[in-house]
N, C-alpha and C positions, 0 to 999 in steps of 0.2 A: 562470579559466574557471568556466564552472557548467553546473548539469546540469539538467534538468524530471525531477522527480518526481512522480511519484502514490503520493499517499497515500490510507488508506481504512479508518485504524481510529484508534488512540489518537495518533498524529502531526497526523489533523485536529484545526482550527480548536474550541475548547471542550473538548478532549479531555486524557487523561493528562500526557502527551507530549509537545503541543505547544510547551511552552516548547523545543524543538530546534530548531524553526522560527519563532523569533518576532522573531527579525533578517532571515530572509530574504522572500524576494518571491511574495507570494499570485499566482499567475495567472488561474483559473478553477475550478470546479466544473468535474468530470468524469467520463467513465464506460468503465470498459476495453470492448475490446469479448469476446465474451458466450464465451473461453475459461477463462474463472475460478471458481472457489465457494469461498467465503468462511466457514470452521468459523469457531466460540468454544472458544479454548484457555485460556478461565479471563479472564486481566486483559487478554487482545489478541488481536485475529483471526488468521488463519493464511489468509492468502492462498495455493492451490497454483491452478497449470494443468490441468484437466481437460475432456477431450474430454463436449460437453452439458451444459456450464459454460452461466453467464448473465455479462449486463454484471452488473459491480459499480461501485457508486457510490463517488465519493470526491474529489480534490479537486487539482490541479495546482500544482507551486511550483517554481518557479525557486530550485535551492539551488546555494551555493557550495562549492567544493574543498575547505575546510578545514570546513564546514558540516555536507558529504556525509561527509569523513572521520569525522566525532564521532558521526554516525547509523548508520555501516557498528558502530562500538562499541557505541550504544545498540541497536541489531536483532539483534547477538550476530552477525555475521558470521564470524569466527574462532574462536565458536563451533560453528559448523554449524549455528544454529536458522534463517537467514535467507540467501538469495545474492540481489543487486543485479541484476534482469535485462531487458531490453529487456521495455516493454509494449505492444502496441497501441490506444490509443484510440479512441475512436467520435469520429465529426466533430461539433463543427467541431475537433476537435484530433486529427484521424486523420493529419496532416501533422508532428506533434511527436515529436521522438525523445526518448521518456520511459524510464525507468526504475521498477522497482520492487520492495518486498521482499516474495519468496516463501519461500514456508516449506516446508522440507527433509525436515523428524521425519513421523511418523506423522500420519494421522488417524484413525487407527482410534478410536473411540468419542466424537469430538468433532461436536458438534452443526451442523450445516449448517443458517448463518445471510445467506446469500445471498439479495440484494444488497448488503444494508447494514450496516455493524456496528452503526452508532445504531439499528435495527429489530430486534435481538438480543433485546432483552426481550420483544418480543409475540409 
């Protein structure tokens, strides 16, 4: 089986990270729709759900069971930094049943870099 993820910080394409995803299947460019904001917590974004959130940019993939399982480890899932959670997309992928990793901790003092993590430096 495999799953659609969205990704939208160091898992994309040119990023940290992405060697996690470099067997499996690019989909599309994508964009959640606009319940999210996107901090910088130093070396990775911190995706959370908040009400007056914007879309966030980022990037779709068809990943596999044993793929998913190795990234539930690299997001620190068992640790509590990150839970695996239903996302909505903006169309044309408002029809995909995606996933994605939100982030748990605090934000208190972390810089609100929403839409994009690549846009974090300006």
């Amino acid at each position: 089986m495999s799953t659609h993820l969205f990704v939208y910080g160091t898992l994309m394409r040119g990023e940290s990270r992405h060697r996690y995803l470099a067997c499996q299947t690019f989909v599309a460019d994508a964009c959640s729709c606009p319940d999210y904001r996107l901090y910088d917590a130093g070396d990775y974004p911190a995706l959370v759900e908040q009400s007056g959130g914007t879309s966030i940019v980022g990037e779709l993939w068809l990943v596999s069971d044993t793929a998913l399982r190795a990234l539930d480890d690299v997001e620190g899932i068992d640790e509590g930094l990150y839970a695996r959670r239903r996302i909505t997309l903006l169309p044309p992928h408002a029809d995909v049943r995606a996933e994605a990793y939100v982030y748990l901790e605090s934000i208190a003092g972390l810089t609100d870099i929403s839409p994009a993590w690549r846009d974090r430096s300006r």
